[in-house]
C-alpha positions in Angstrom: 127.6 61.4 134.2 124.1 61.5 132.0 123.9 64.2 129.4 121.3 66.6 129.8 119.6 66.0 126.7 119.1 62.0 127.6 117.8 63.3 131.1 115.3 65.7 128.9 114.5 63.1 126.5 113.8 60.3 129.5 111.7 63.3 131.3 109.5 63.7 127.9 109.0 59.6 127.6 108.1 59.7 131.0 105.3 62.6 130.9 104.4 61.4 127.9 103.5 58.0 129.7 102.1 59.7 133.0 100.0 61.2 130.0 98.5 58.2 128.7 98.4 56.7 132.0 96.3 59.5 133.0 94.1 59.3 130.0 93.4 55.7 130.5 92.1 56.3 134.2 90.2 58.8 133.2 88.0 56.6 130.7 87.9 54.2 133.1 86.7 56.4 135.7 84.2 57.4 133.1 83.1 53.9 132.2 83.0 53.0 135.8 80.9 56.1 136.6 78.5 55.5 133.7 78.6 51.7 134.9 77.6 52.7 138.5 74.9 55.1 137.4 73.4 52.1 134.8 73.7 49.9 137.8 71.8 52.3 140.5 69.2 52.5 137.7 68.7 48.9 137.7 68.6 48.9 141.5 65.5 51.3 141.3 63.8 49.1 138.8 64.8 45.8 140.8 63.4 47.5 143.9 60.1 48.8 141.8 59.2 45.5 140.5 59.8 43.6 144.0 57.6 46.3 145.5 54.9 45.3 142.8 55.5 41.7 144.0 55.5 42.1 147.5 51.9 43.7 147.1 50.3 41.4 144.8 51.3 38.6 147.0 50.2 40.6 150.3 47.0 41.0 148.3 46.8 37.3 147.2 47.4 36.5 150.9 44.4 38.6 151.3 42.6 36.9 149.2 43.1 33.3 150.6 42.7 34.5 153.8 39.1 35.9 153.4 38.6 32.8 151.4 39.5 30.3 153.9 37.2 32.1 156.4 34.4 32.1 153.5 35.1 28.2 153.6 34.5 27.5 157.0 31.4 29.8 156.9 30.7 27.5 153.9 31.1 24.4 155.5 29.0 25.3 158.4 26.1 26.9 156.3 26.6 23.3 153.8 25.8 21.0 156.9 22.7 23.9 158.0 21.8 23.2 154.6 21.3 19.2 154.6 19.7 19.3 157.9 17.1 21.6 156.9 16.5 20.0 154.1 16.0 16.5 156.1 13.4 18.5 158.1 11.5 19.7 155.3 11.1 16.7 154.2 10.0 15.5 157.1 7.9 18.5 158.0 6.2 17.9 154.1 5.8 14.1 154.5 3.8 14.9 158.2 1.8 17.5 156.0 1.0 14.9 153.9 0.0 12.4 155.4 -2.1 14.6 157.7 -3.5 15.8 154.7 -4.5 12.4 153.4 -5.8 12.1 156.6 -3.6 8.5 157.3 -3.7 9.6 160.9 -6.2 11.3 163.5 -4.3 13.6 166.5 -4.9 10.5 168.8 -2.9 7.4 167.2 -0.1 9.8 166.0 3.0 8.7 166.9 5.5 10.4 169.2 8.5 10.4 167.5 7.6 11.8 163.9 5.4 14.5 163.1 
Protein backbone atom coordinates (compact mmCIF):
# COMPACT_ATOMS: atom_id res chain seq x y z
CA UNK A 1 0.00 0.00 0.00
CA UNK A 2 1.40 3.89 -0.51
CA UNK A 3 2.23 5.80 2.69
CA UNK A 4 0.34 8.75 3.26
CA UNK A 5 3.07 11.02 3.34
CA UNK A 6 4.37 9.85 -0.40
CA UNK A 7 0.56 10.40 -1.45
CA UNK A 8 0.96 14.06 0.31
CA UNK A 9 4.25 14.67 -1.05
CA UNK A 10 3.09 13.45 -4.86
CA UNK A 11 -0.30 15.78 -4.13
CA UNK A 12 2.21 18.89 -3.35
CA UNK A 13 4.47 18.11 -6.67
CA UNK A 14 1.46 17.91 -8.43
CA UNK A 15 -0.23 21.40 -7.28
CA UNK A 16 2.82 22.72 -7.37
CA UNK A 17 2.96 21.87 -11.23
CA UNK A 18 -0.84 22.67 -11.89
CA UNK A 19 0.63 25.94 -10.32
CA UNK A 20 3.16 26.78 -12.81
CA UNK A 21 1.12 25.36 -15.50
CA UNK A 22 -1.39 27.81 -14.54
CA UNK A 23 1.01 30.64 -14.34
CA UNK A 24 2.36 29.90 -17.76
CA UNK A 25 -1.20 30.12 -19.40
CA UNK A 26 -1.91 32.93 -17.81
CA UNK A 27 1.15 35.02 -19.52
CA UNK A 28 0.37 33.52 -22.46
CA UNK A 29 -3.13 34.58 -22.31
CA UNK A 30 -1.72 37.91 -21.46
CA UNK A 31 0.69 38.07 -24.37
CA UNK A 32 -1.88 36.73 -26.68
CA UNK A 33 -4.40 39.36 -25.43
CA UNK A 34 -1.84 42.24 -25.78
CA UNK A 35 -0.88 40.52 -29.25
CA UNK A 36 -4.62 40.63 -30.47
CA UNK A 37 -5.24 44.19 -29.23
CA UNK A 38 -1.64 45.33 -31.12
CA UNK A 39 -2.98 43.43 -34.02
CA UNK A 40 -6.74 45.06 -34.05
CA UNK A 41 -4.75 48.34 -33.91
CA UNK A 42 -2.93 47.59 -36.98
CA UNK A 43 -6.13 46.49 -38.60
CA UNK A 44 -7.60 50.13 -37.98
CA UNK A 45 -4.49 51.74 -39.38
CA UNK A 46 -4.32 49.13 -42.42
CA UNK A 47 -8.00 50.03 -43.03
CA UNK A 48 -7.31 53.97 -42.51
CA UNK A 49 -4.58 54.13 -44.96
CA UNK A 50 -6.51 51.89 -47.70
CA UNK A 51 -9.36 54.28 -47.15
CA UNK A 52 -6.94 57.20 -47.96
CA UNK A 53 -6.02 55.18 -51.08
CA UNK A 54 -9.12 54.18 -52.21
CA UNK A 55 -10.02 58.08 -52.38
CA UNK A 56 -7.05 59.49 -53.85
CA UNK A 57 -7.46 57.02 -56.62
CA UNK A 58 -11.36 57.55 -56.95
CA UNK A 59 -10.19 61.25 -57.09
CA UNK A 60 -7.37 60.52 -59.65
CA UNK A 61 -10.06 58.56 -61.70
CA UNK A 62 -11.87 61.86 -61.45
CA UNK A 63 -9.34 63.58 -62.64
CA UNK A 64 -8.59 61.50 -65.87
CA UNK A 65 -12.03 61.30 -66.53
CA UNK A 66 -12.77 65.11 -66.79
CA UNK A 67 -9.49 65.16 -68.59
CA UNK A 68 -10.28 62.78 -71.30
CA UNK A 69 -13.52 64.60 -71.90
CA UNK A 70 -11.37 68.05 -71.84
CA UNK A 71 -9.36 66.12 -74.66
CA UNK A 72 -11.96 65.36 -76.99
CA UNK A 73 -13.45 68.88 -76.43
CA UNK A 74 -9.70 69.70 -77.32
CA UNK A 75 -9.44 67.86 -80.27
CA UNK A 76 -12.62 69.14 -81.65
CA UNK A 77 -12.01 72.90 -80.86
CA UNK A 78 -7.98 72.08 -82.34
CA UNK A 79 -9.45 71.07 -85.83
CA UNK A 80 -12.22 74.43 -85.39
CA UNK A 81 -9.12 76.09 -84.91
CA UNK A 82 -7.05 75.22 -88.25
CA UNK A 83 -10.08 75.68 -90.30
CA UNK A 84 -10.73 79.05 -89.21
CA UNK A 85 -7.61 79.97 -89.46
CA UNK A 86 -7.53 78.69 -93.38
CA UNK A 87 -10.58 81.01 -93.80
CA UNK A 88 -9.03 83.91 -92.44
CA UNK A 89 -6.55 83.70 -94.49
CA UNK A 90 -8.51 83.35 -97.17
CA UNK A 91 -11.05 85.94 -96.03
CA UNK A 92 -7.64 88.55 -95.60
CA UNK A 93 -6.07 87.50 -98.95
CA UNK A 94 -9.82 88.45 -100.78
CA UNK A 95 -9.51 91.66 -98.67
CA UNK A 96 -6.50 92.26 -100.18
CA UNK A 97 -6.58 91.89 -103.29
CA UNK A 98 -9.84 93.76 -103.40
CA UNK A 99 -8.17 96.32 -101.76
CA UNK A 100 -5.34 96.51 -104.27
CA UNK A 101 -8.05 96.65 -106.48
CA UNK A 102 -6.57 93.27 -108.75
CA UNK A 103 -10.17 92.61 -109.37
CA UNK A 104 -13.51 94.52 -110.25
CA UNK A 105 -17.08 92.69 -108.94
CA UNK A 106 -17.50 91.50 -112.59
CA UNK A 107 -14.31 89.22 -113.49
CA UNK A 108 -14.27 87.82 -109.89
CA UNK A 109 -14.14 84.46 -109.77
CA UNK A 110 -16.71 82.05 -108.32
CA UNK A 111 -14.85 79.88 -106.30
CA UNK A 112 -12.67 82.24 -104.03
CA UNK A 113 -13.64 85.32 -102.54
Amino acid sequence: MVEVGTLAQEHRALVALYGQVQTRCSVQLRQQAAQIKSLQAEVVRLRAALIVRQTALAWAREDQRMLDAALSGLRRRMELSRRLEVLVERVQGCVSERVRGFWTPADRPSSSC
